[in-house]
N, C-alpha and C positions, 0 to 999 in steps of 0.2 A: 528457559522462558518462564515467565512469571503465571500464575493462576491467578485466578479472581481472587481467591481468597489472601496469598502474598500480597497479591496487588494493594488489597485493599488494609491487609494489617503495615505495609511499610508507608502508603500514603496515606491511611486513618481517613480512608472516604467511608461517611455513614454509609451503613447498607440501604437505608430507607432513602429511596427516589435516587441510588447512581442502581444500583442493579437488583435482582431477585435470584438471588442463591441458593437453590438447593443443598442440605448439609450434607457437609463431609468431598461432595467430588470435585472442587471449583469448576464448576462448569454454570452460566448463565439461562436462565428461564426462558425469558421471552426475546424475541427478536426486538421488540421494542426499548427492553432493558440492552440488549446489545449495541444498539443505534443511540441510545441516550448516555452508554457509558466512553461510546467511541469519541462521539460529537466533542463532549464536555473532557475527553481526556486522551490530546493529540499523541500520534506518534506508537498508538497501540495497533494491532490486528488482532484480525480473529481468525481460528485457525484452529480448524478439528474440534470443534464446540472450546477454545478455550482462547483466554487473549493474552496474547505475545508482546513485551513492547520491545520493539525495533531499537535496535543499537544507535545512542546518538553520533551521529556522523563523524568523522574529522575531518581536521580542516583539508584533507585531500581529496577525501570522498566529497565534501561539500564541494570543493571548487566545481570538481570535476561536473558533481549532477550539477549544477549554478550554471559554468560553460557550454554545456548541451542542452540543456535547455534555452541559450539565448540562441544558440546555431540555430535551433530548431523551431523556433519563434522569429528569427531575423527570416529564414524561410517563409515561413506562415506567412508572413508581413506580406511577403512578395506574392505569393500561391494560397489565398487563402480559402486550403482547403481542410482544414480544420483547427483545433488551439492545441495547444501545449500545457500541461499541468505539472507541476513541484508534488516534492515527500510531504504534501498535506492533504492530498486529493485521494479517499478512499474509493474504492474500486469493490462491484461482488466481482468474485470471484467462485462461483460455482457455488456451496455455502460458506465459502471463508469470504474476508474483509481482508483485500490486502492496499497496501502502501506502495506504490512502483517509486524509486527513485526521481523518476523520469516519466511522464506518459504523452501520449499525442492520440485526441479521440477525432475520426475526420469527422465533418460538416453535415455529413446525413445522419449521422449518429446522434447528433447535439438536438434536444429539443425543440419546438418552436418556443417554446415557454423560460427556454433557452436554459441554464446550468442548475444545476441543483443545488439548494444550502445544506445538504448534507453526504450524502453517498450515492456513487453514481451506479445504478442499477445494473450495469454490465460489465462488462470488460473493456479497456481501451483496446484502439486496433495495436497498436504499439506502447510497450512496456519497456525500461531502462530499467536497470541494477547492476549499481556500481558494486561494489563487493568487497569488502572489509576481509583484512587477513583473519580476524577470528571466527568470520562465518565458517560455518563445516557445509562441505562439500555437499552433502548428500541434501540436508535443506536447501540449497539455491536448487539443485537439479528437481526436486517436490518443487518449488514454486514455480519451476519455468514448463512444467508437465501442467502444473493447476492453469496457469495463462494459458497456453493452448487448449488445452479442454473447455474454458470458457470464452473461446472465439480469440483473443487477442491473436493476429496475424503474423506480427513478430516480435521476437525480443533480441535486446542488445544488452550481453552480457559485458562489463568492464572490469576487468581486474587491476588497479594500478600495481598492487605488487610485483606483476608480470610484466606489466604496461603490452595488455592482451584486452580486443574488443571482438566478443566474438559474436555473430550476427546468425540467430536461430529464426 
């Protein structure tokens, strides 16, 4: 996983107004610097003071989160008791920023003020991660400990390689 400092020497983003770096540890200052680097530069997390970017999908993993998320919205449609959100919808997660493949936040959850244009301050009740064969093992098992610890109810693990869904 990439550091801020990688991050920022392979996509030559100025330091000045994407983040505030401390030298030498890649790790980000302020929360606001973290929210203004995630916004402006999709497809990253944060995680353990540092930010990760997410593997870009294939086209199987994409189907896959694409198809569950319509299932689960054709749902909605019917039962609506809460929405449905894609791998662009940030989530805290305890102090990390994660990306669910998949989320579903229900209806008392959502504001009056209704959705936010940036990061949504809690956890979904329901989290989705499909799972790429070059994930290691022991990172999915940390993220689906972090989703529980910060309230999400359940998750659904999908492995196509195995063509395995396994429901925590």
């Amino acid at each position: 996983m990439a550091t801020i400092t990688e991050t920022i020497r392979k996509t030559e983003i100025p330091i000045s107004g994407a983040v505030s770096k401390p030298k030498n540890t890649g790790r980000i200052r302020s929360e606001a610097s973290i929210r203004r680097f995630l916004l402006k530069n999709k497809g990253y997390e944060f995680v353990n003071g540092k930010l990760e970017k997410k593997e870009m999908p294939t086209a199987k993993h994409s189907g896959i989160a694409t198809r569950l998320s319509a299932e689960i919205w054709f749902y909605l449609k019917k039962n609506k008791i809460g929405r449905v959100y894609g791998d662009n919808t940030l989530f805290q997660i305890g102090a990390n920023k994660r990306i669910p493949d998949v989320s579903f936040v229900s209806a008392e959850k959502i504001p009056l003020a209704g959705e936010p244009f940036d990061i949504w301050n809690f956890a979904p009740d329901l989290a989705n991660e499909v799972i790429s064969p070059s994930e290691r093992h022991n990172k999915v098992e940390q993220k689906i400990r972090e989703y529980f610890a910060a309230g999400v109810k359940q998750v659904w693990k999908i492995v196509p390689e195995f063509k395995t869904l396994t429901i925590y």
